[in-house]
MARLOSE-452041 format. One record per residue (C-alpha): x, y, z; residue in one letter. Coordinates in steps of 0.1 Angstrom, whole numbers, padded with zeros to 4 digits, always signed. Example, Ala and Ser with C-alpha at 12.3 -4.5 7.8 and 13.67 -1.06 7.14 Angstrom:
2
+0123-0045+0078a +0137-0011+0071s 
***
This chain:
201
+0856+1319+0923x +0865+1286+0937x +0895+1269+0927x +0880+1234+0908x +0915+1217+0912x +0920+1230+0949x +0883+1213+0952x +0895+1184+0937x +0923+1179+0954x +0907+1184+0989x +0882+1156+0977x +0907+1136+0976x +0921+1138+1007x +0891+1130+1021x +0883+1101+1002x +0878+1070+1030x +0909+1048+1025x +0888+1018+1016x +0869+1037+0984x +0905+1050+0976x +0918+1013+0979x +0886+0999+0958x +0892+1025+0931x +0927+1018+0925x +0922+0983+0926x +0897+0986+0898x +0918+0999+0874x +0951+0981+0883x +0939+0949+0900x +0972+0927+0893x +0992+0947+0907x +0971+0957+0939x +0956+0920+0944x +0929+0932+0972x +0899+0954+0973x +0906+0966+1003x +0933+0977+1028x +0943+0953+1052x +0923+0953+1089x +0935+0959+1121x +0941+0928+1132x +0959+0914+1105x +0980+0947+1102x +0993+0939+1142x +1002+0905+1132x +1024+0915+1107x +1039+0939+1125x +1046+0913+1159x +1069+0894+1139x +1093+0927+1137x +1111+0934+1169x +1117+0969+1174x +1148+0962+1192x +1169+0950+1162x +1189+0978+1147x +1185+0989+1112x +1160+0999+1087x +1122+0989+1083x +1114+0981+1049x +1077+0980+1038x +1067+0972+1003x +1034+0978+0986x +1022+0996+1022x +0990+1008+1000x +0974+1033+1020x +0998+1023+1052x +0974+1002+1078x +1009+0980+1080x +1030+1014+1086x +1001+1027+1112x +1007+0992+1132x +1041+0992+1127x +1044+1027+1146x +1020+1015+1172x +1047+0986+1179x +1071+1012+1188x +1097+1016+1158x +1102+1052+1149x +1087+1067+1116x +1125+1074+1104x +1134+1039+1102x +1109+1033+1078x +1118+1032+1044x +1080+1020+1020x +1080+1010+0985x +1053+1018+0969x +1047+1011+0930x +1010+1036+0929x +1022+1072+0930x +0988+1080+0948x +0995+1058+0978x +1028+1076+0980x +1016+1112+0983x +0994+1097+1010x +1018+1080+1027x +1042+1111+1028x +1015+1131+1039x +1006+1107+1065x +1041+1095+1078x +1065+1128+1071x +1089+1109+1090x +1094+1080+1067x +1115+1073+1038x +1086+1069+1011x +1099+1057+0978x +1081+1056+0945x +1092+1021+0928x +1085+0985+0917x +1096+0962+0946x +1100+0932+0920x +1131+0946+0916x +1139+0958+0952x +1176+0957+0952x +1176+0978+0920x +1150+1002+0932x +1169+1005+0966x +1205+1010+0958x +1204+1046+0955x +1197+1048+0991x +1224+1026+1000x +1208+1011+1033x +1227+0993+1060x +1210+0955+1063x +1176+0953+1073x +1160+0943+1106x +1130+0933+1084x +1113+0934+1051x +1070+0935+1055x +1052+0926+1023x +1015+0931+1015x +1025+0924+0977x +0994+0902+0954x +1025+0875+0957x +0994+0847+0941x +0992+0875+0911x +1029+0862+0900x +1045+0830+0888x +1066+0813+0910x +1096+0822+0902x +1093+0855+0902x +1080+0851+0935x +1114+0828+0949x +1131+0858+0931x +1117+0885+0950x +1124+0865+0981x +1160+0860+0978x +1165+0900+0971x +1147+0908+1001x +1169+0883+1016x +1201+0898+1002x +1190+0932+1019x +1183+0915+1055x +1202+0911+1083x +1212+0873+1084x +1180+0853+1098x +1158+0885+1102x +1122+0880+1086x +1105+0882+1055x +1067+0892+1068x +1039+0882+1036x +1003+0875+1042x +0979+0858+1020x +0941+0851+1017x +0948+0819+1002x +0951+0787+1020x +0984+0780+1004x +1020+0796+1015x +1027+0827+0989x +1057+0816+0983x +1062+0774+0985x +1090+0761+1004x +1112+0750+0974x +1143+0751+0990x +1169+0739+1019x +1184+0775+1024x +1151+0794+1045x +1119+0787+1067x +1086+0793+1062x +1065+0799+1091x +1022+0800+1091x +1002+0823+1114x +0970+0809+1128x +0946+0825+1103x +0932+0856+1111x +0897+0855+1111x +0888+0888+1121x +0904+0902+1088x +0878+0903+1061x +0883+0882+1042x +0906+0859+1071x +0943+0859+1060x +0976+0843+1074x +1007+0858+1076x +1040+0836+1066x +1073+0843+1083x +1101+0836+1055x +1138+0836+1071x +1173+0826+1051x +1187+0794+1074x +1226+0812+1086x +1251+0785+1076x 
***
């Protein structure tokens, strides 16, 4: 007799990414923000503002079922700088099923520099966010920004997109840049990706 958890489990592997996506945003919709994964051409922006050529460590957080990670490898960075922080323990056995090479970490990237310390990374050449950022007040937005910053190499980039027309993150301060995309209008629905980077003084 067949195994009903072995049946199970290969069920779920074959579940398409965007029914996987849908049902985990239905029962945790806060904390996922979108009903489906991000598209290809939104996932190649995000990934052009990350220059392969800059030494260190890749840090993606809330990768969900990794279109971000795929285009990131198709820009050229190798799967063992990668280090993705992801808060749904599903997406994670994906992921490390998907991308054996990859650092794949189980954690809640609103507190990034705690989650991260055991692995005691060198700074990073950039941090790519597909967090619900809007799903957050303000300040714990600015918070999350200046962690990521804290873990950056100086003036590397802070990569967040949104579907809103607004930045994700308002430019309330002096100390870093915020930077638009033209909005991506073959995402569904269109996006824009904002390029957030600490001013060096």
């Amino acid at each position: 007799m067949d195994d009903p958890a072995a049946q199970a489990s290969s069920r779920g592997r074959k579940l398409p990414d965007a029914a996987r996506f849908l049902r985990s945003w239905a029962e945790r919709p806060l904390q996922l923000g979108a009903v489906q994964p991000s598209g290809r051409a939104l996932a190649r922006t995000m990934a052009s503002y990350v220059d392969p050529a800059t030494r260190g460590p890749i840090v993606e957080i809330g990768p969900g079922t990794g279109p971000v990670t795929a285009a990131l490898l198709r820009r050229g960075i190798a799967a063992e700088r990668l280090v993705l922080l992801e808060f749904s323990a599903e997406f994670c056995t994906l992921l490390r099923r998907r991308h054996p090479g990859a650092r794949v970490i189980e954690g809640d990237a609103y507190v990034i520099g705690k989650t991260l310390a055991p692995l005691r990374l060198p700074p990073a050449a950039a941090i790519v966010s597909s967090l619900p950022l809007l799903t957050r007040p303000v300040s714990a937005r600015l918070d999350l920004l200046r962690q990521c910053f804290d873990l950056m190499k100086d003036g590397a980039p802070f990569v967040q997109f949104t579907y809103a027309t607004l930045a994700p993150i308002p430019r309330s301060a002096e100390d870093y840049t915020a930077t638009p995309s033209r909005r991506i209008w073959l995402n569904v629905p269109p996006a824009r990706v904002w390029v957030y980077r600490r001013l060096v003084k």
